[in-house]
N, C-alpha and C positions, 0 to 999 in steps of 0.2 A: 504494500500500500504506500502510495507514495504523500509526501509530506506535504501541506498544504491543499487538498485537493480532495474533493468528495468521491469516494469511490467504493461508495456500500447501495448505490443505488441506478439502477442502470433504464433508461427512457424508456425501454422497451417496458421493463418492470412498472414504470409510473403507468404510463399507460393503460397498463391491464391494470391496477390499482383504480383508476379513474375511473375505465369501463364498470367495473364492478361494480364502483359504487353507484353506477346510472343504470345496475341492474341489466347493462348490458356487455357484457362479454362476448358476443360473439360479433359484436360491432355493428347492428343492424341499424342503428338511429344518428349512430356518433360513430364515425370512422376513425381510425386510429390518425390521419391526419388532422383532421379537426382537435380531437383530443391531443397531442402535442401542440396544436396551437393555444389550445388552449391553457394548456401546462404551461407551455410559454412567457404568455402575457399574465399567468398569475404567479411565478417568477419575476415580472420585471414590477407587476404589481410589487409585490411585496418588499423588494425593495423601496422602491421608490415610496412606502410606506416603514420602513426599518432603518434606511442608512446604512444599509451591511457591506457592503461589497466596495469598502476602502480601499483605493488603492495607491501605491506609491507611482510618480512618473517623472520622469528625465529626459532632457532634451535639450540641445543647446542650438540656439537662434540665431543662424548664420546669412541670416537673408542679407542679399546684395541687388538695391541700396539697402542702408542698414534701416531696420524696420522692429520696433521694438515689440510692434504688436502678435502675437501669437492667438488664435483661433482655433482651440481646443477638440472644437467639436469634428474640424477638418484635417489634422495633425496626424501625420503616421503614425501609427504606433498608440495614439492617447487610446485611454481608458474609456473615455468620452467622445470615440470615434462616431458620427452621425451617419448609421448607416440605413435606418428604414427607410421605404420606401412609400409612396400611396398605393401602388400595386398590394402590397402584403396587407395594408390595412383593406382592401378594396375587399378581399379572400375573406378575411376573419367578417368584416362588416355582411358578406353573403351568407355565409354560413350562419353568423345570428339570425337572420331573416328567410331562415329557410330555404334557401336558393343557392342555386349552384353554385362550386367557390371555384371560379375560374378568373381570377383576377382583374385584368382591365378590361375585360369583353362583359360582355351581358348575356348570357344564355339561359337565366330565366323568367318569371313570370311577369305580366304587365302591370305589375303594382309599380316595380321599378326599371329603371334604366343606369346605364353606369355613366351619367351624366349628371342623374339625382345625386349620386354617391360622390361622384367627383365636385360636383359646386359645395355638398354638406360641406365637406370635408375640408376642403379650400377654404371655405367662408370663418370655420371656427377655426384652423390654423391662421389664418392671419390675424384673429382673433387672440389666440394663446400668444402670439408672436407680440404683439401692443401689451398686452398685461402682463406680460412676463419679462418682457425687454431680453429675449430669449437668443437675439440673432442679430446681437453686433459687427462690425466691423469697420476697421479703417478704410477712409471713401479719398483717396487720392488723388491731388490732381484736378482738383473742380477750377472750374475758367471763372474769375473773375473780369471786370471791366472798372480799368482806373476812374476814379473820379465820381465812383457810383456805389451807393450803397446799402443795396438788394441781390443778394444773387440765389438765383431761381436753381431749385432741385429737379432732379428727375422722379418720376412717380413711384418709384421704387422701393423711397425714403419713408419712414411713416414718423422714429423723431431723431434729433440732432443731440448730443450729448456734451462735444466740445469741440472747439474749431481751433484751426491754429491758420494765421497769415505766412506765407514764405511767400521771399523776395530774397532780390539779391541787389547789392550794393556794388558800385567802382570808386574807389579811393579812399574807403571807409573802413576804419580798423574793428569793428564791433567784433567781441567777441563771439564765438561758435553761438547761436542761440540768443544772442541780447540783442536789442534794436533798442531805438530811442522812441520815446512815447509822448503825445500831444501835438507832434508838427512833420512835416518831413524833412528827411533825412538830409544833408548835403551833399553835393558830390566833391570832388578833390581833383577829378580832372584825370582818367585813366589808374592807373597803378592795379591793386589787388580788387581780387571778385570776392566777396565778401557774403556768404548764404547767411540769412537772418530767417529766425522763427519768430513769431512774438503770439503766443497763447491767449486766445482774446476769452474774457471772463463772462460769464451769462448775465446779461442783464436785461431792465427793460427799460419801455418810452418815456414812462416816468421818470425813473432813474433819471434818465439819460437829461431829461427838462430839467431835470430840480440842477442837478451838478453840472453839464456839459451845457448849458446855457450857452449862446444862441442855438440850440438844435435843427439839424439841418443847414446850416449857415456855417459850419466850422468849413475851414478851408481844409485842403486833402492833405491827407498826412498817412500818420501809422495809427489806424483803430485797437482800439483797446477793449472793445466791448461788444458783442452782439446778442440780438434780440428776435424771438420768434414770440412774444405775449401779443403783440397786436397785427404781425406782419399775416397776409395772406398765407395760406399751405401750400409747403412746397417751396417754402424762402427764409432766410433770414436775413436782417439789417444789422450793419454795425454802426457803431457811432462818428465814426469819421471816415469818407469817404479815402479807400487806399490810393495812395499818390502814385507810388510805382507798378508796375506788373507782375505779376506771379499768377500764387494759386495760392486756394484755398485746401488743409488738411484737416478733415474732422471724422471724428466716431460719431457712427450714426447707429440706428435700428432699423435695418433693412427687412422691406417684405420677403416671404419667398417666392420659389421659380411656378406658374400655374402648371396646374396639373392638366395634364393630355393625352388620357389614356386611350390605349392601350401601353404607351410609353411610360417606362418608372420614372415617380420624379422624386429627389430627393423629399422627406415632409421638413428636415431645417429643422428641427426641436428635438431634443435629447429624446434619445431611444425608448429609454423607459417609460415616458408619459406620450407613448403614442397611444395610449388607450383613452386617455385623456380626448383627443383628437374622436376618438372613436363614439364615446358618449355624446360628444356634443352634437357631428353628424347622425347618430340615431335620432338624437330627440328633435332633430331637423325630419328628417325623416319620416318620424311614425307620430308626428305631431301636424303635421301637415295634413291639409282637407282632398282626402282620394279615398282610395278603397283599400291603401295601406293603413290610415290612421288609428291609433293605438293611444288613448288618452292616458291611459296609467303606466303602457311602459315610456312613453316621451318624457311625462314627469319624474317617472325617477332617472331614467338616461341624463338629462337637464339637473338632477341634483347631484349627480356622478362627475359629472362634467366642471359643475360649481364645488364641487371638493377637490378634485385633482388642479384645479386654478390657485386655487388656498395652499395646494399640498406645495406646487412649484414653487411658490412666491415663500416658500419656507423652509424648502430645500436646502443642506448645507454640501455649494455645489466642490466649493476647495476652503479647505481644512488649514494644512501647514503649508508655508514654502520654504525652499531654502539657494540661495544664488550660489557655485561655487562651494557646496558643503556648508556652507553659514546659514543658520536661521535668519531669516528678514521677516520684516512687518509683512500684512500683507495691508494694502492701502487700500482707500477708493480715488480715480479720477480726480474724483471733486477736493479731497483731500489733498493727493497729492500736488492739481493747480493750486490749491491754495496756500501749500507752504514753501512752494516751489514752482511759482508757473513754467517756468521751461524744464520743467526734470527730462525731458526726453529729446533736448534737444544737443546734448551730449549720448549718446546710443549706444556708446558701451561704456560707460560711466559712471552714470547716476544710482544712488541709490546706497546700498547695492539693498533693494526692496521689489516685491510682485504687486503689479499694481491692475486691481480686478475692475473690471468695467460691469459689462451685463455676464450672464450663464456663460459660460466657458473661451469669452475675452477677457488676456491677459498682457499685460507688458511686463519686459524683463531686459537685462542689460544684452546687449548683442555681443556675440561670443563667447557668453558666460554659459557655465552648466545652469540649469534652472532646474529642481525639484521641484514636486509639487506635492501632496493629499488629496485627490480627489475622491468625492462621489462616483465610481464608476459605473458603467451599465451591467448589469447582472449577469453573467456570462450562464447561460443556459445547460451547457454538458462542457464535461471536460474537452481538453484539446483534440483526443480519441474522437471525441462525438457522439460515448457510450453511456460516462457513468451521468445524472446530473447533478448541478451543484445545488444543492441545498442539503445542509444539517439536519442530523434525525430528529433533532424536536421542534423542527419549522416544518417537516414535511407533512405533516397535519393541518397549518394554517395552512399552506400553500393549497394541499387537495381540495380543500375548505374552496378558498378561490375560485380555482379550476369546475371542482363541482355547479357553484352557483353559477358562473359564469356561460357553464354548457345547456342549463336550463332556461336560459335567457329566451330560445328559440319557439319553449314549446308554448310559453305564456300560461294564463290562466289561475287556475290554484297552484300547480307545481312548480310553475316559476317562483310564488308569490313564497309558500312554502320554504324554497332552497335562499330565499333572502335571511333568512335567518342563520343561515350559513356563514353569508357574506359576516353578515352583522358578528356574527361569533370572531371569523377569522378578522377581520377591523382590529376589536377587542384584545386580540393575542396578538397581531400587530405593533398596536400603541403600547402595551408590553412589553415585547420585547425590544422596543425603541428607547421605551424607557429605562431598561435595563444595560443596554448600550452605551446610553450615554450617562449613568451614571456611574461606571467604571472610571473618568477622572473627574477631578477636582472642579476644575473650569471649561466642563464639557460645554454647559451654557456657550462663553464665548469661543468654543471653539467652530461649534455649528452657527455661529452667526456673522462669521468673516467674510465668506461668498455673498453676505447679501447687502455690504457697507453701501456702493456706490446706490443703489436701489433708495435705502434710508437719506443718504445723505444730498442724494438729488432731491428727492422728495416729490417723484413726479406725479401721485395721485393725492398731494397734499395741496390746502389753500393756505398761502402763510400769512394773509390777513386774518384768520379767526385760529391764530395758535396753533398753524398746522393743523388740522381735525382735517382728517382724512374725508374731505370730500367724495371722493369714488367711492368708497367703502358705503357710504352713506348713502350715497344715492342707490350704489349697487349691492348692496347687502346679502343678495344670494349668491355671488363671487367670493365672499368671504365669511 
């Protein structure tokens, strides 16, 4: 038996475990392919309900140009590789509904098409993607125009996180990352090319009235500040129109790729809450006015949907870092402009700290080793592809899952019935989560590192009434 690794239980075994317990064994109602899907996703369930499946990751950030940002989810080798697809959700979502699982095609009955499934689907993944802030990335290279200052996004963008200005100067000594601020820069007549970043701070119109008086009237310079509270979508203003040419660099929250099946499309959100995805398109689904519609299971799919939103946003996605063998902070963003607006405009320098944006956007120094702690995705069987991974005293809550999960299809009382299952396995869950994390001291903050920049932006907050979680408020079955 080898160390680390579950190997007292093998798929095949769960399987007929599973069957059994649906009183079918011979596989007449539930095929054994469905049944491991279903094993499956109440594996990644249960993670994503436990925090179990910790794992350590290394990697050192050699991107040329140097680029401090790292993208977790897209990274060979992470832990938190994004590899579902909507094709496999497309399968599980038939199979609940009784109908063929043949992925991106439609081969059964006229309640649906795989068009219904693909707009659900779509619709509440771009959805998780806004309330989750789930699908960062650095947006390089945006075209500015001197003298102006609006610059229009592509629709792709849904929000803006931080922006940096780069320009470049001739006969101007600034150091690597510093620029002068309030006016434009001079030139000297020829000599050195000098790249300038200058990290512009969030702000808005008010502000921008009350302090930068004349607004709109400042002559062109170097901006300090930009604003999306009252600009049209799809744009931000900064405070001072930029004098020279460059680009704009900012971290954004990018939508995903649409879906076109029969073609897999990436679904862009961590593996394990693609079930998540899954509820939401049901209760689209079987909530809708046809000869599908299903008024009690759309409502509970819709409260399934509204817990796994809550579960994300609680998630603890990275744990510890460490740069080079050394512990480091790990920051948020917001943090780190604010005690250091250019930290990254030195790229193998700063820090030496991991600096977390949204779910599995990271920066780190370039050509350092970076460590990390992640939440990883729940690996389903060992590397053989035999035994699976779950421990003897979870494999009870897990079948628990699995069980309820397969009775989703037949509806009625036996569905309603096998909810108690669920409700059980929840229960032992929260459990063993709780048991988990009180093995240290400052488990508290250690599960609450991943989700600094989230807090510290505050972007379902009004900070005219004390911060009070506006969204919350208005959306309360989200949370």
């Amino acid at each position: 038996m080898s160390n680390g690794t579950f190997t007292w239980l093998t798929l095949t075994q769960a399987i007929a475990q599973l069957a059994q317990r649906l009183n079918d064994p011979a596989n007449q109602f539930w095929s054994q392919q469905e049944l491991s899907i279903y094993i499956s996703t109440a594996l990644k369930m249960f993670n994503s309900l436990t925090w179990t499946w910790r794992r350590d990751f290394q990697f050192v950030n050699s991107s040329n140009p140097p680029n401090v940002w790292t993208q977790l989810g897209s990274l060979a080798g992470s832990p938190r590789l994004r590899t579902t697809t909507d094709t496999e959700v497309y399968t599980e979502l038939e199979l609940m509904l009784l109908e063929p699982p043949s992925g991106g095609t439609w081969t059964g009955t006229t309640q649906f098409q795989i068009t219904d499934l693909s707009q659900a689907l779509q619709r509440r993944r771009d959805e998780v993607l806004q309330i989750t802030n789930c699908n960062q990335s650095l947006m390089a290279g945006i075209a500015l125009t001197p003298n102006t200052i609006r610059t229009l996004l592509p629709d792709t963008v849904i929000d803006v996180e931080r922006v940096r200005y780069l320009f470049k100067v001739s006969g101007m000594q600034f150091g690597y990352g510093q620029g002068p601020y309030g006016g434009p820069p001079g030139f000297g007549g020829g000599g050195t090319i000098t790249n300038v970043a200058v990290t512009l701070s969030r702000d808005d119109t008010v502000a921008n009235e009350f302090y930068e008086s004349p607004l709109y009237q400042l002559p062109a310079g170097i901006p300090n500040t930009f604003s999306l509270s009252s600009e049209p979508p799809l744009s931000w203003d900064v405070d001072i129109p930029p004098a020279l040419p460059g680009t704009y660099e900012a971290v954004v929250l990018q939508s995903g790729a649409p879906f076109n099946p029969p073609t897999p499309t990436l679904l862009n959100i961590p593996d394990d809450f693609a079930y998540v995805l899954q509820w939401g398109a049901l209760a689209d689904l079987l909530g809708r006015e046809s000869e599908a519609t299903d008024r009690e299971r759309a409502a509970y799919c819709a409260k399934r949907y509204q817990d796994g939103l809550q579960l994300m946003l609680k998630t603890p996605w990275i744990e510890l870092g460490k740069v080079n063998g050394q512990a480091v902070s790990i920051d948020s963003i917001y943090a780190a402009d604010r005690y250091d607006p250019n930290w990254d405009s030195d790229p193998t320098g700063f820090g030496p700290v991991i600096v977390a944006g949204g779910i599995d956007l990271i920066a780190s120094p370039v050509n350092s080793s970076t460590g990390c702690t992640l939440l990883g995705n729940a690996p389903i069987t060992d590397t053989s592809g035999v035994y699976l991974q779950v421990s003897r005293s979870n494999w009870d809550t897990v079948l628990d899952i699995a069980q309820s999960r397969s009775l989703f299809k037949i509806a009625g009382a036996e569905w309603q019935a096998g909810l108690e299952l669920e409700k059980r396995a929840i229960l032992a869950c929260a459990a063993e989560n709780s048991r988990l994390r009180s093995m240290g001291c400052f488990s508290d903050i250690l599960v609450e590192r991943g989700g600094q920049q989230e807090r510290d932006m505050n972007r379902y907050n009004d900070s005219a009434s004390g911060k009070v979680r506006e969204f919350h408020r208005a959306h309360p079955e989200y949370f």
